[in-house]
Every structure is written in C-alpha cells, then in structure tokens.
Chimera marker file (.cmm) of the C-alpha trace (Angstrom):
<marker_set name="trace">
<marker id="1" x="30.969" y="-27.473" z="18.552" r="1" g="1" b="0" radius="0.5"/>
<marker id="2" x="30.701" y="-23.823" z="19.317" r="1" g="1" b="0" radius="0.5"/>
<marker id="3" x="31.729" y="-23.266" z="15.744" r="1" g="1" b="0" radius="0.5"/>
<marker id="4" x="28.888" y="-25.216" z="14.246" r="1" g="1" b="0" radius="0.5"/>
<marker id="5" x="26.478" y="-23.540" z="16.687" r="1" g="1" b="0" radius="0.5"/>
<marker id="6" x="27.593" y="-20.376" z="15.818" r="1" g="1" b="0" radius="0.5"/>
<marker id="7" x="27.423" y="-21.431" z="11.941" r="1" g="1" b="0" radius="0.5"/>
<marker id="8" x="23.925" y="-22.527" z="12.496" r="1" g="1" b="0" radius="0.5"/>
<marker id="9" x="22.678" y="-19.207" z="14.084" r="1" g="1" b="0" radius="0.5"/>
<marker id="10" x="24.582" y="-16.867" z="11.435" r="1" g="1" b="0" radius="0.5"/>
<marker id="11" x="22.551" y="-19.308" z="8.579" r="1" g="1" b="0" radius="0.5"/>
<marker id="12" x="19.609" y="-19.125" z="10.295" r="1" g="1" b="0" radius="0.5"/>
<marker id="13" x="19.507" y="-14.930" z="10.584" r="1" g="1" b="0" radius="0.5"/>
<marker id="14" x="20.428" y="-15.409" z="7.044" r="1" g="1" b="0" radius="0.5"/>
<marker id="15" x="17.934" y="-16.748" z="6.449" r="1" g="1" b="0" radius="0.5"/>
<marker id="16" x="15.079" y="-14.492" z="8.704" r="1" g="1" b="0" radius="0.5"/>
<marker id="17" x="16.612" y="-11.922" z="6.960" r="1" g="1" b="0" radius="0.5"/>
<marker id="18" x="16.197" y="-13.170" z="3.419" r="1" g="1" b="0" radius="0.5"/>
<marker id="19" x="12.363" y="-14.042" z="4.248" r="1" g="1" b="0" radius="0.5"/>
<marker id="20" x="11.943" y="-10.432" z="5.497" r="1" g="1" b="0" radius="0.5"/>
<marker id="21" x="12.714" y="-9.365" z="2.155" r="1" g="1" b="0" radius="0.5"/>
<marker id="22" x="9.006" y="-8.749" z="1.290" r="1" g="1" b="0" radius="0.5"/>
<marker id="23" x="8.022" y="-6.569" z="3.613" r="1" g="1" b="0" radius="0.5"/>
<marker id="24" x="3.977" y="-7.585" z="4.852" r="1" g="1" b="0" radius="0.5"/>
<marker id="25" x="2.365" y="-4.733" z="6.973" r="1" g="1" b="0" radius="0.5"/>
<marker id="26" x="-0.378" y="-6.654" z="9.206" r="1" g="1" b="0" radius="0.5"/>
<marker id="27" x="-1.061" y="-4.109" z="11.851" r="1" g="1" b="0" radius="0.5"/>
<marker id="28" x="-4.862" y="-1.951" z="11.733" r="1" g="1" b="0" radius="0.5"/>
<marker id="29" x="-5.269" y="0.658" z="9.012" r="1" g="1" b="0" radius="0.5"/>
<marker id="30" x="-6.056" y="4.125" z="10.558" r="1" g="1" b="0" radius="0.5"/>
<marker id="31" x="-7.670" y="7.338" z="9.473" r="1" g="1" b="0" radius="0.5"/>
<marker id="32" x="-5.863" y="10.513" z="9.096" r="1" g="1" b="0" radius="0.5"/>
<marker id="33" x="-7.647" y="13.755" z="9.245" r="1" g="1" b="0" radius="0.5"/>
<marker id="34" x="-5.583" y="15.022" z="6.506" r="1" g="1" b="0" radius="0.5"/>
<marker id="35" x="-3.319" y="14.126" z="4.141" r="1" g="1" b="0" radius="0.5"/>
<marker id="36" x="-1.372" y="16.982" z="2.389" r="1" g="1" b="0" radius="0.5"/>
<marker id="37" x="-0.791" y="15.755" z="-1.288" r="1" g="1" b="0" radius="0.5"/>
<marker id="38" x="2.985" y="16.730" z="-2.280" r="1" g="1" b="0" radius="0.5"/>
<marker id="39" x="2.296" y="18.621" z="-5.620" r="1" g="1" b="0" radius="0.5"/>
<marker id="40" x="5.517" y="19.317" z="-6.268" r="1" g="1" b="0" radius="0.5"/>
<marker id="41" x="6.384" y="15.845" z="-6.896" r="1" g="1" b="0" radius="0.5"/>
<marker id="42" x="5.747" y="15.896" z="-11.134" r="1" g="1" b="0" radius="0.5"/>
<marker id="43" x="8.627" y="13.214" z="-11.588" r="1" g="1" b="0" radius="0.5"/>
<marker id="44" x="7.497" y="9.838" z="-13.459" r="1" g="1" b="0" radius="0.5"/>
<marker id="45" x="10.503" y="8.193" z="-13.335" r="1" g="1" b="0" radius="0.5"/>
<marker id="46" x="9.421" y="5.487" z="-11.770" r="1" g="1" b="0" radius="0.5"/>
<marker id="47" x="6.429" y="2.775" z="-12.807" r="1" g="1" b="0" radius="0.5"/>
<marker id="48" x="4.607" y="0.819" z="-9.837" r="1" g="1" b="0" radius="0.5"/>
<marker id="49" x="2.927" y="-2.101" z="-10.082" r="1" g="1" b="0" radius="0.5"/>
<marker id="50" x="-0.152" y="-1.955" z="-7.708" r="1" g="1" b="0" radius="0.5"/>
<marker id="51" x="-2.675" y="-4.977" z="-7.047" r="1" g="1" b="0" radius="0.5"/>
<marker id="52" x="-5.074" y="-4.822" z="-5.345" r="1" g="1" b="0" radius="0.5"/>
<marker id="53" x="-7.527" y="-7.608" z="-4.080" r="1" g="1" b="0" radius="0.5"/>
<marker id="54" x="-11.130" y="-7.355" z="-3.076" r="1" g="1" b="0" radius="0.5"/>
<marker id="55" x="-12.416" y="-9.332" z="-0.495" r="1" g="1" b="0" radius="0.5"/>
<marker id="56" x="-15.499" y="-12.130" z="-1.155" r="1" g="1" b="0" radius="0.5"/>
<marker id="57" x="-17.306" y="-10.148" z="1.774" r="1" g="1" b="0" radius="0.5"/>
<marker id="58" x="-17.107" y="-7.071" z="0.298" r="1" g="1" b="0" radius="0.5"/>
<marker id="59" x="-20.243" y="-5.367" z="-1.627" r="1" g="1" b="0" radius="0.5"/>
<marker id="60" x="-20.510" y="-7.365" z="-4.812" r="1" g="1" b="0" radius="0.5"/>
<marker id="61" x="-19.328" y="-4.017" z="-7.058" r="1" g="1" b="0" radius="0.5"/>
<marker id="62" x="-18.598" y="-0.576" z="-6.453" r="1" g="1" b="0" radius="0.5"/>
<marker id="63" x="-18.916" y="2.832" z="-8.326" r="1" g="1" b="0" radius="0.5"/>
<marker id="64" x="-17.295" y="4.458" z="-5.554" r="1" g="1" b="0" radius="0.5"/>
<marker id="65" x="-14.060" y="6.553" z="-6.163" r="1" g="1" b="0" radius="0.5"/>
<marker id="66" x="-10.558" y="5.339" z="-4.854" r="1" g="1" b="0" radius="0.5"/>
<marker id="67" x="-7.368" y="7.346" z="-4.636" r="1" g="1" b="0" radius="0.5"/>
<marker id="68" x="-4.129" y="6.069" z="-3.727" r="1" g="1" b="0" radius="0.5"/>
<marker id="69" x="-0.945" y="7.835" z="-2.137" r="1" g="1" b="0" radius="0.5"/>
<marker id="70" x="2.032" y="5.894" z="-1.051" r="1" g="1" b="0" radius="0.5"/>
<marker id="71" x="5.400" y="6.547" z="-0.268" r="1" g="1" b="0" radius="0.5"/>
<marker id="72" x="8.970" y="6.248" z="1.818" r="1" g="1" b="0" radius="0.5"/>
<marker id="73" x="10.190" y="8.119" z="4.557" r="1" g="1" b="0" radius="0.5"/>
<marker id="74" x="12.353" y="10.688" z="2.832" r="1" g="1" b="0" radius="0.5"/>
<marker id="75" x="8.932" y="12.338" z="1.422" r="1" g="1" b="0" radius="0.5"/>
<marker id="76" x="8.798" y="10.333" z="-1.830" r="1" g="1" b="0" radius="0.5"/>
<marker id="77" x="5.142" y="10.134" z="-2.588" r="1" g="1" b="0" radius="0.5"/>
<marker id="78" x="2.969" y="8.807" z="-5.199" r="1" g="1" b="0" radius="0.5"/>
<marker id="79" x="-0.592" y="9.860" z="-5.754" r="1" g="1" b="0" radius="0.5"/>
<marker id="80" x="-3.285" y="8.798" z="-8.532" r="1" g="1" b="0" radius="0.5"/>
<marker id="81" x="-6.556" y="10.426" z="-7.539" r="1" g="1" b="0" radius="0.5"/>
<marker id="82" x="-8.463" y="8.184" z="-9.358" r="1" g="1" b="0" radius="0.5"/>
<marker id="83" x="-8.414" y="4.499" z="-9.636" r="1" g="1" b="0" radius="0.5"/>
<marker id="84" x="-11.903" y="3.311" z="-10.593" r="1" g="1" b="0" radius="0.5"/>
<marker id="85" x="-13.979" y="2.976" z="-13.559" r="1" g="1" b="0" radius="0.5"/>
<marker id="86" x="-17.289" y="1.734" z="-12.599" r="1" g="1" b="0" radius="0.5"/>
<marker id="87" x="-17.979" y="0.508" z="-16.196" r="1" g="1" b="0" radius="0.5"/>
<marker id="88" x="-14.618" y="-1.717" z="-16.861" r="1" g="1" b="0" radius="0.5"/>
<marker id="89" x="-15.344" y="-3.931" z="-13.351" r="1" g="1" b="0" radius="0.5"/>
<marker id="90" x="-13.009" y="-2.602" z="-11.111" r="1" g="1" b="0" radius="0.5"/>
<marker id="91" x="-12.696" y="-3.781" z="-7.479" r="1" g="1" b="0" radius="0.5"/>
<marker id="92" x="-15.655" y="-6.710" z="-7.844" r="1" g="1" b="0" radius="0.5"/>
<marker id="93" x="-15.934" y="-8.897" z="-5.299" r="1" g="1" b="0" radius="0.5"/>
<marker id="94" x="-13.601" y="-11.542" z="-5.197" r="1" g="1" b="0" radius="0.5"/>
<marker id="95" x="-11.728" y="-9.780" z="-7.584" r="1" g="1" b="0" radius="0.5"/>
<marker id="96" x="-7.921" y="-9.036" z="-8.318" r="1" g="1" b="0" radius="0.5"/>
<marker id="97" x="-7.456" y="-5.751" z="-10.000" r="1" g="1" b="0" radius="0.5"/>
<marker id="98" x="-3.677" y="-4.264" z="-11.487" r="1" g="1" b="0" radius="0.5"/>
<marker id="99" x="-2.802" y="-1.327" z="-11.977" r="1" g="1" b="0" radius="0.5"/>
<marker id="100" x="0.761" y="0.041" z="-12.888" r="1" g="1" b="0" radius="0.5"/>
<marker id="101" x="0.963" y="3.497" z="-11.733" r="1" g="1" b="0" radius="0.5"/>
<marker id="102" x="3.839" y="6.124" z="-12.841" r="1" g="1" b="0" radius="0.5"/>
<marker id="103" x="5.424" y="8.570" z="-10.190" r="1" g="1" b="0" radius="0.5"/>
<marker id="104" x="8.539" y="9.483" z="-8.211" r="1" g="1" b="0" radius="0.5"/>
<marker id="105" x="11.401" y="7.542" z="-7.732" r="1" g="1" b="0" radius="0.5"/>
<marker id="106" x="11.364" y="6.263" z="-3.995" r="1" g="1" b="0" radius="0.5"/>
<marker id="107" x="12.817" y="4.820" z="-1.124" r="1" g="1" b="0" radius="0.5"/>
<marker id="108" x="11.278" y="1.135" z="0.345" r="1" g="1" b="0" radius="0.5"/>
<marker id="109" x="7.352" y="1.947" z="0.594" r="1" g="1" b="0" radius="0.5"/>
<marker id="110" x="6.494" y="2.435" z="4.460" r="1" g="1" b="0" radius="0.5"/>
<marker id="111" x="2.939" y="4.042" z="3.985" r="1" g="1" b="0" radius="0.5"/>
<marker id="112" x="0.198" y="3.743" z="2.101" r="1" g="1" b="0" radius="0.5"/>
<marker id="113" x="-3.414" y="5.208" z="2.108" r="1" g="1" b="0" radius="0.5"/>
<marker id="114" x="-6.807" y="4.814" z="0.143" r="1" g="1" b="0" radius="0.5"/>
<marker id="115" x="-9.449" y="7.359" z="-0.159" r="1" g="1" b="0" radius="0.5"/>
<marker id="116" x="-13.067" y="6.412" z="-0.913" r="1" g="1" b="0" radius="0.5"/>
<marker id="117" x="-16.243" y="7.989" z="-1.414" r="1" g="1" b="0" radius="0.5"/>
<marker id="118" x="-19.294" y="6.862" z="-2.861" r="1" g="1" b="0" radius="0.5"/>
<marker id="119" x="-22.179" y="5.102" z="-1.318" r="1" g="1" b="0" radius="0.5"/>
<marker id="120" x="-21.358" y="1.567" z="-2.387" r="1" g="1" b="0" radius="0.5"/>
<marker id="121" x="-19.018" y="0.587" z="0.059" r="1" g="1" b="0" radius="0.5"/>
<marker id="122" x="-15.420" y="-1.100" z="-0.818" r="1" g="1" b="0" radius="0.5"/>
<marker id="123" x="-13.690" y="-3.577" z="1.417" r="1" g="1" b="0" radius="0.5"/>
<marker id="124" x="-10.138" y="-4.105" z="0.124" r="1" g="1" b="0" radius="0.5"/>
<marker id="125" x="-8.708" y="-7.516" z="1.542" r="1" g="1" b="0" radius="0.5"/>
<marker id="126" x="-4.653" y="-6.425" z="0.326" r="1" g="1" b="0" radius="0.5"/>
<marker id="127" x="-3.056" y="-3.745" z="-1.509" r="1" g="1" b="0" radius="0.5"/>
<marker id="128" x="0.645" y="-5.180" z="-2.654" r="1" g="1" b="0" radius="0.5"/>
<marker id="129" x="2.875" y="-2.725" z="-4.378" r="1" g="1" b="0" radius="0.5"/>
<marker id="130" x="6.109" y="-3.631" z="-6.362" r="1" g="1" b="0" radius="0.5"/>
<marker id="131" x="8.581" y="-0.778" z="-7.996" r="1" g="1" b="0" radius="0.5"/>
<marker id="132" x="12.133" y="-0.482" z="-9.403" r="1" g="1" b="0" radius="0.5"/>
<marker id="133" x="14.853" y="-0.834" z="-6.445" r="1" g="1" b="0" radius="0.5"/>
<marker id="134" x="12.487" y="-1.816" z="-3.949" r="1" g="1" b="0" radius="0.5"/>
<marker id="135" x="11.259" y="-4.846" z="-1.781" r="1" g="1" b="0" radius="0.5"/>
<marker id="136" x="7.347" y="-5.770" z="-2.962" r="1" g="1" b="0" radius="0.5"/>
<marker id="137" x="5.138" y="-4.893" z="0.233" r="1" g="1" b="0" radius="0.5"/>
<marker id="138" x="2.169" y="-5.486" z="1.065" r="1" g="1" b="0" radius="0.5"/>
<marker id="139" x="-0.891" y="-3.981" z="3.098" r="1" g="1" b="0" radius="0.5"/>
<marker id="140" x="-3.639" y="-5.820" z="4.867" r="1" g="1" b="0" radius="0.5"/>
<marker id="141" x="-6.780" y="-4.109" z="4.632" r="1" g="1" b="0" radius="0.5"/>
<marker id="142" x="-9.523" y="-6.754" z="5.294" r="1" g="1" b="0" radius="0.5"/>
<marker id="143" x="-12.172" y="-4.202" z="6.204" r="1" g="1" b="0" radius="0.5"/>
<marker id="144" x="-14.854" y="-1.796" z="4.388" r="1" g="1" b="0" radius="0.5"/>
<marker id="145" x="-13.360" y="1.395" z="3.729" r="1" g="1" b="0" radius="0.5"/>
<marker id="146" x="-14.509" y="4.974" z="5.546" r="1" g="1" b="0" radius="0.5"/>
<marker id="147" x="-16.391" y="7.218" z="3.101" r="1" g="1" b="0" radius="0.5"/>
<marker id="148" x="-14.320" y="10.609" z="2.442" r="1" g="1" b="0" radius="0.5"/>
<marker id="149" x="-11.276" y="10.034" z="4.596" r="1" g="1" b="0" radius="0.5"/>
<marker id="150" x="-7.369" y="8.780" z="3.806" r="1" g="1" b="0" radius="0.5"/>
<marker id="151" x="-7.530" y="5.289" z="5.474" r="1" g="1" b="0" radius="0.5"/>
<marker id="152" x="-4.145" y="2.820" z="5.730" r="1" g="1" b="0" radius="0.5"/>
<marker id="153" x="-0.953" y="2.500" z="7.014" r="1" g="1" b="0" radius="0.5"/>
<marker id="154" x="1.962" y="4.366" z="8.818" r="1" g="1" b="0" radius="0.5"/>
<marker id="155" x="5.090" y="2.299" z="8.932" r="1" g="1" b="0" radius="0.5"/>
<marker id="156" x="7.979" y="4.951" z="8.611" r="1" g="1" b="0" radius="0.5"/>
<marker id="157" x="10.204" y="5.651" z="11.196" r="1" g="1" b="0" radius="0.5"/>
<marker id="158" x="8.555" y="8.296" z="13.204" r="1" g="1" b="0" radius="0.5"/>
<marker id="159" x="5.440" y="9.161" z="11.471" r="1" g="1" b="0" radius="0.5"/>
<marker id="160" x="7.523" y="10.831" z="8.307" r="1" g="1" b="0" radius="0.5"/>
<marker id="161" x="4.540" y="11.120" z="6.389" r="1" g="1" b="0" radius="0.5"/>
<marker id="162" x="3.038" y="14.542" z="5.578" r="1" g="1" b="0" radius="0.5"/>
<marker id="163" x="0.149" y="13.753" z="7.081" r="1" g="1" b="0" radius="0.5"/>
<marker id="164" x="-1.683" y="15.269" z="10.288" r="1" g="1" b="0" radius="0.5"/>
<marker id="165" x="-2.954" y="12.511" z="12.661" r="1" g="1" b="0" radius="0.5"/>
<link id1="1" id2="2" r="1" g="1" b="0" radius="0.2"/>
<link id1="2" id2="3" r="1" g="1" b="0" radius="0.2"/>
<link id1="3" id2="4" r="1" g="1" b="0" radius="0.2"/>
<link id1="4" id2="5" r="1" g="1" b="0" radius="0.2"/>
<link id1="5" id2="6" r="1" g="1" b="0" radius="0.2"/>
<link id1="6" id2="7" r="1" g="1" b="0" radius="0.2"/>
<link id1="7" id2="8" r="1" g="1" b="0" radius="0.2"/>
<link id1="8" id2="9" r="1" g="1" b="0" radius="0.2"/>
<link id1="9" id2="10" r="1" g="1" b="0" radius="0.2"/>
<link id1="10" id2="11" r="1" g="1" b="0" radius="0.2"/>
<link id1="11" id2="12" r="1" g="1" b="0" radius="0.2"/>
<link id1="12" id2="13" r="1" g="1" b="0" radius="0.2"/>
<link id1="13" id2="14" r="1" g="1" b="0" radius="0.2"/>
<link id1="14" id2="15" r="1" g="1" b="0" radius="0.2"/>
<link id1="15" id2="16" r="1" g="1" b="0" radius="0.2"/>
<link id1="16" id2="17" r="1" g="1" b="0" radius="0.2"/>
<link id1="17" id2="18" r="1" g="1" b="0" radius="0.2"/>
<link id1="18" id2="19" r="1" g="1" b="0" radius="0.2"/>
<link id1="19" id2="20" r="1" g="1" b="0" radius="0.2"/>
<link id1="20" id2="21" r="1" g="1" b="0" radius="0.2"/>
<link id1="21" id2="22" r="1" g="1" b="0" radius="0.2"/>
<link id1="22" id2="23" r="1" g="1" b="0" radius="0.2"/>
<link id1="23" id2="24" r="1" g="1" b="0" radius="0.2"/>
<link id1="24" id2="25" r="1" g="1" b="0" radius="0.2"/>
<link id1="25" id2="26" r="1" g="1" b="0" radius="0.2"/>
<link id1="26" id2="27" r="1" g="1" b="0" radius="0.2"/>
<link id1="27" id2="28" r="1" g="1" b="0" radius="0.2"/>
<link id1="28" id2="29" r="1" g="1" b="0" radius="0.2"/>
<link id1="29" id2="30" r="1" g="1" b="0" radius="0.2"/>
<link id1="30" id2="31" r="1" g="1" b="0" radius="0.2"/>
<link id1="31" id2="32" r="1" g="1" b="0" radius="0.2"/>
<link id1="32" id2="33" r="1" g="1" b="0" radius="0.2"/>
<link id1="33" id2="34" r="1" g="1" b="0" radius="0.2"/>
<link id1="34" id2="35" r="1" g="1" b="0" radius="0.2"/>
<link id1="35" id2="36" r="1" g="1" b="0" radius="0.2"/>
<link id1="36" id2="37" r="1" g="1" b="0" radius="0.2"/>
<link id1="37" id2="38" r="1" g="1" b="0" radius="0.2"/>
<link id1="38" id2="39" r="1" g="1" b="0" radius="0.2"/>
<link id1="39" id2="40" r="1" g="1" b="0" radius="0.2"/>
<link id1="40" id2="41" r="1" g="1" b="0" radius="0.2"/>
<link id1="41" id2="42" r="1" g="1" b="0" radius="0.2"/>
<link id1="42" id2="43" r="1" g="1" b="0" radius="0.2"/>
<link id1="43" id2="44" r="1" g="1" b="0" radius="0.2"/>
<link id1="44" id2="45" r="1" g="1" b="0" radius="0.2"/>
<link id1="45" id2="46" r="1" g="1" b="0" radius="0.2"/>
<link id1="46" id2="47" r="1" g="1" b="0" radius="0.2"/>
<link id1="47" id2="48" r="1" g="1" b="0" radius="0.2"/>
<link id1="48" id2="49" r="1" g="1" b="0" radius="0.2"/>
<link id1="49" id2="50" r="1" g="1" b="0" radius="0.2"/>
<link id1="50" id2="51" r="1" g="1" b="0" radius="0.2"/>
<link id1="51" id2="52" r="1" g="1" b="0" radius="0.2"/>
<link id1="52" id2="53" r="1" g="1" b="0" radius="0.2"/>
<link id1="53" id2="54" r="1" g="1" b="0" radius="0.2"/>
<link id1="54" id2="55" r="1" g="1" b="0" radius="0.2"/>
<link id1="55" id2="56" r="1" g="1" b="0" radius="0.2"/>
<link id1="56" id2="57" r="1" g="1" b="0" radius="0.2"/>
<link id1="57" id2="58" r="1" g="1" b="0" radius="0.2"/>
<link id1="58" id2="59" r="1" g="1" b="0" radius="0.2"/>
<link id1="59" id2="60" r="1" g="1" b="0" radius="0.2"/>
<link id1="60" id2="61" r="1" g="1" b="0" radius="0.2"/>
<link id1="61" id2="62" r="1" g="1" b="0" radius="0.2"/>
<link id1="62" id2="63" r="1" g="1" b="0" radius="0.2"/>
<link id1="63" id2="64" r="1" g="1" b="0" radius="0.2"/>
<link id1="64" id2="65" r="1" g="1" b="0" radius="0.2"/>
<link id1="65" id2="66" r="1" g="1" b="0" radius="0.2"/>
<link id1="66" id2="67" r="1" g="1" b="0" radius="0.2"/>
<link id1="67" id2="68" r="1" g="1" b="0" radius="0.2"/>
<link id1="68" id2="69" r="1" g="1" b="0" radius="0.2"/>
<link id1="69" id2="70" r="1" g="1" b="0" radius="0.2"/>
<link id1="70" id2="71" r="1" g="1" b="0" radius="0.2"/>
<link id1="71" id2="72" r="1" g="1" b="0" radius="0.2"/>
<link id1="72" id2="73" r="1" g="1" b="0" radius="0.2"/>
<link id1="73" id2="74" r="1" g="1" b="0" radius="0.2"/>
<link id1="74" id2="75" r="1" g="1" b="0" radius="0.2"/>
<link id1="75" id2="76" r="1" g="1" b="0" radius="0.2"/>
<link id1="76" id2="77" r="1" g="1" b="0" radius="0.2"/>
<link id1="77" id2="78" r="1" g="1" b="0" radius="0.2"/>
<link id1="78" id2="79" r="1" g="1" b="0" radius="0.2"/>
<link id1="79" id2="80" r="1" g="1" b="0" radius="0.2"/>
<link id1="80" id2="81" r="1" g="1" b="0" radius="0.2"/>
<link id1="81" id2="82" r="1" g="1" b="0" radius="0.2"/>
<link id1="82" id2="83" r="1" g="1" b="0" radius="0.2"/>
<link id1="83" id2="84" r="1" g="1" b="0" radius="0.2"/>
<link id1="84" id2="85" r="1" g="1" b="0" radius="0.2"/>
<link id1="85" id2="86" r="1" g="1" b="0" radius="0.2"/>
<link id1="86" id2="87" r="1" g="1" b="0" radius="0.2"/>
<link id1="87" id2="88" r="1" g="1" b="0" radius="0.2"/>
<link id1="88" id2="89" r="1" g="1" b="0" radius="0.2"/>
<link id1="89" id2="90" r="1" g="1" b="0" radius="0.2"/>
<link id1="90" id2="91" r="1" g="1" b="0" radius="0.2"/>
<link id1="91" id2="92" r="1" g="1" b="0" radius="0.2"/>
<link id1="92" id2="93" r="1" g="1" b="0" radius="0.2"/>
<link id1="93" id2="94" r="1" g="1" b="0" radius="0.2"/>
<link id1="94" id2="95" r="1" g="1" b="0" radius="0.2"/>
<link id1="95" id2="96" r="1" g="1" b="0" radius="0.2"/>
<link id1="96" id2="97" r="1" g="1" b="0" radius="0.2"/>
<link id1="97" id2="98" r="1" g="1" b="0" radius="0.2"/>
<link id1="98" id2="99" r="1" g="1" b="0" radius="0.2"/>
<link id1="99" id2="100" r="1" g="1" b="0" radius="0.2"/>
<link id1="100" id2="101" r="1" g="1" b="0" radius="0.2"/>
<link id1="101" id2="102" r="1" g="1" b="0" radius="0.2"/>
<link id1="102" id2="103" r="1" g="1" b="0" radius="0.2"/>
<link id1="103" id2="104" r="1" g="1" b="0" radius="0.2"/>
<link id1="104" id2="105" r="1" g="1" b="0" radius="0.2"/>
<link id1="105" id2="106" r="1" g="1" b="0" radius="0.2"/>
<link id1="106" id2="107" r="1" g="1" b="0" radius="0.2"/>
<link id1="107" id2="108" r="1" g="1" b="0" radius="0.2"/>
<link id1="108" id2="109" r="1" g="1" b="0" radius="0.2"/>
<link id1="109" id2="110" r="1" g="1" b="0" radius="0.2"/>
<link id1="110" id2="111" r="1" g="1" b="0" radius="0.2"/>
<link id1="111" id2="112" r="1" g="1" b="0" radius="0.2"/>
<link id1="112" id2="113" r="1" g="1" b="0" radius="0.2"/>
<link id1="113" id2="114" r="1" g="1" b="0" radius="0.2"/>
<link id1="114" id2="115" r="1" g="1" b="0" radius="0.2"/>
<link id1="115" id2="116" r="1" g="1" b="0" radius="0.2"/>
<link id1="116" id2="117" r="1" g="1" b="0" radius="0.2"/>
<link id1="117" id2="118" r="1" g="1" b="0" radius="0.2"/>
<link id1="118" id2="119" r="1" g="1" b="0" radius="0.2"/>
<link id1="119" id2="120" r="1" g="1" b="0" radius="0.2"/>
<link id1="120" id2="121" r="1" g="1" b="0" radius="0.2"/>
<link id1="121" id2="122" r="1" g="1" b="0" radius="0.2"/>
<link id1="122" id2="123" r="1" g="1" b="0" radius="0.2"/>
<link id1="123" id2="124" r="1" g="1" b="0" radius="0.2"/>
<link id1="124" id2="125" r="1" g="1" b="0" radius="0.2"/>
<link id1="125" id2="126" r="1" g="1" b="0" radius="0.2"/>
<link id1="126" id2="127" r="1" g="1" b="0" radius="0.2"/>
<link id1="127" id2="128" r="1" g="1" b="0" radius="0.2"/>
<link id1="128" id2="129" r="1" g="1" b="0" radius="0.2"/>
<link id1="129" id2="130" r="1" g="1" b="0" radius="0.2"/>
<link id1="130" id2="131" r="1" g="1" b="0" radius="0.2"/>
<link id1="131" id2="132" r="1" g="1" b="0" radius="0.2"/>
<link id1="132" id2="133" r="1" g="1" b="0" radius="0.2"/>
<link id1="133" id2="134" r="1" g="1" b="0" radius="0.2"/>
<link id1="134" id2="135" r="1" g="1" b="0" radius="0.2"/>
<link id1="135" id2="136" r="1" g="1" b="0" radius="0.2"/>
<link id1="136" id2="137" r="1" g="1" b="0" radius="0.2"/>
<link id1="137" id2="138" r="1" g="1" b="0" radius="0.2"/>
<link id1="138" id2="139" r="1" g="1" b="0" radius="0.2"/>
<link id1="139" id2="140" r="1" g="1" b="0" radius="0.2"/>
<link id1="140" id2="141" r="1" g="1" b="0" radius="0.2"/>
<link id1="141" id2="142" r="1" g="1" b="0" radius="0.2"/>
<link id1="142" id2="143" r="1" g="1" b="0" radius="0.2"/>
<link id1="143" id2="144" r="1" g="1" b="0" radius="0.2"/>
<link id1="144" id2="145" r="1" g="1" b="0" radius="0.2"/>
<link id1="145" id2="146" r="1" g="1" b="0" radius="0.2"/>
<link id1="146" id2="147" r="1" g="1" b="0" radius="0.2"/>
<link id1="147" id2="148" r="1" g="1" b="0" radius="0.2"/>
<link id1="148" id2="149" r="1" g="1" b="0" radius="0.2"/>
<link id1="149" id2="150" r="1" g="1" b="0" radius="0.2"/>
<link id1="150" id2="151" r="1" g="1" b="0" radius="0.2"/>
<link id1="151" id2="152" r="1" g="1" b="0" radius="0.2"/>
<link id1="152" id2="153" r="1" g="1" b="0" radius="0.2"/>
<link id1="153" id2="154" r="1" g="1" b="0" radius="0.2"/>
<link id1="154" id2="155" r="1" g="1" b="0" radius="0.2"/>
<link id1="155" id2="156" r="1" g="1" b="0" radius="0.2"/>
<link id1="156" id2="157" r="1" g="1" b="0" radius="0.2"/>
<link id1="157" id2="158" r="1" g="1" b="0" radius="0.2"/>
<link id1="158" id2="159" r="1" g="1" b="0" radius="0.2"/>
<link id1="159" id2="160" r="1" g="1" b="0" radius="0.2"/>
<link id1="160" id2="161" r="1" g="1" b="0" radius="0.2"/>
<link id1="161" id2="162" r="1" g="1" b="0" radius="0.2"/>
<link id1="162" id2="163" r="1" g="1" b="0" radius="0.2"/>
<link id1="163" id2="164" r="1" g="1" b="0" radius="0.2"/>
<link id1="164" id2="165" r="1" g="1" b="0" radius="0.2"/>
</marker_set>
C-alpha cells in the first residue's frame, strides 16, 4: 500500500511538473526607471515568435509606438524598438497580432517589458513568446500601458535584468 501511495505521488509531481512546462507569469507588471538596452547583443541566431493580444477594453486602435525587450537571466536580451505600424492595423481592439522577431540565442524567458508612447493609449491583455529550446511563456498584462516608460515583468532569479528599479 505504501508502494502504490508512493507511485501515486511520484505520477502526480509528474505530472505538476509536466503542466508547468509553459511557464504563465500572472503577477502585476511594474515600471522601471530605466532599462539599459544591451547593444552589444548583434546575434540573430535565434527567431521568436511573439503574440500579442489586445484587450476588447482597450482604445479601439492605436498609433502609438511599442518596443519590446525580453530576455533570461544570464543577460540574453532581445530588443525590437519598434513594433507598430499604425496603417497595417496593429494592436486593434480585440485583436491578436504576430510577430516573429530575430535576436540572441537565450536561456528560458524570465522578463519581459513594453515601451509605449503616443497619445492613444494601448492596453495589452497577454504577450506569449515561443523560441528555439525554450518553454512558450506567457505575460499577463490586462491593463493600459504608461506613456514613455519600460512597463512588465521581472521573473529572474534575483532581479538579473539590466535594469535599474
């Protein structure tokens, strides 16, 4: 009997870990007073897929300009300073947009911030990224974005972002 229990409980962390495998960050974004853009990072060697969904309570479009920079704790960072093309749609309410986005190589994504500024207004509801040789993760947003500041996530193990909080 304690055999089958202890069966049962290996199966069952099994399988928590398993589920874990996509990685959902649910706490509050932040702002950051600065984030120091690596600009010595030039490698492509890696493609991202990035989606990103608006929320149906967000302003109904947005010219604004969003930047992206994401990355691991070892100092692997991505950056694309410009997401947005007011003419093509982008980031409409309701709206799903994909983007794949070429950069370093990295380590399991742990951070990820968004820049806006405009006077539109953007409320991203998730931002989910997938790459090569890591778990898909994804970040819940779910309110309007601060003009002209990094806003997002922290995740890594002690802060390891280049960032100054």
């Amino acid at each position: 009997m304690v055999k089958l229990f202890s069966s049962c409980f290996l199966l069952f962390a099994l399988f928590l870990a398993i589920s874990e495998a996509r990685s959902i960050i649910s706490t509050k974004p932040h702002q950051l007073t600065s984030l120091k853009i690596k600009t010595n990072q030039t490698a492509k060697g890696c493609s991202y897929t990035v989606i990103f969904k608006t929320s149906c309570s967000s302003t109904t479009y947005t010219r604004d300009r969003v930047s992206l920079a994401f990355g691991d704790a070892y100092g692997n960072e991505v950056h694309e300073p410009r997401l947005d093309n007011p003419s093509s749609g982008t980031f409409e309410q309701c709206s799903t947009d994909t983007f794949q986005i070429n950069g370093p190589c990295t380590y399991q994504i742990c951070y990820l911030y968004l820049y806006r500024t405009g006077s539109d207004g953007w409320k991203p509801e998730t931002v989910k990224i997938n790459g090569p040789n890591i778990k898909p993760v994804t970040f819940y947003y779910n309110t309007f974005l601060p003009n002209g500041v990094w806003y997002g996530f922290n995740q890594c193990n002690k802060g390891l972002v280049s960032a100054v909080m």
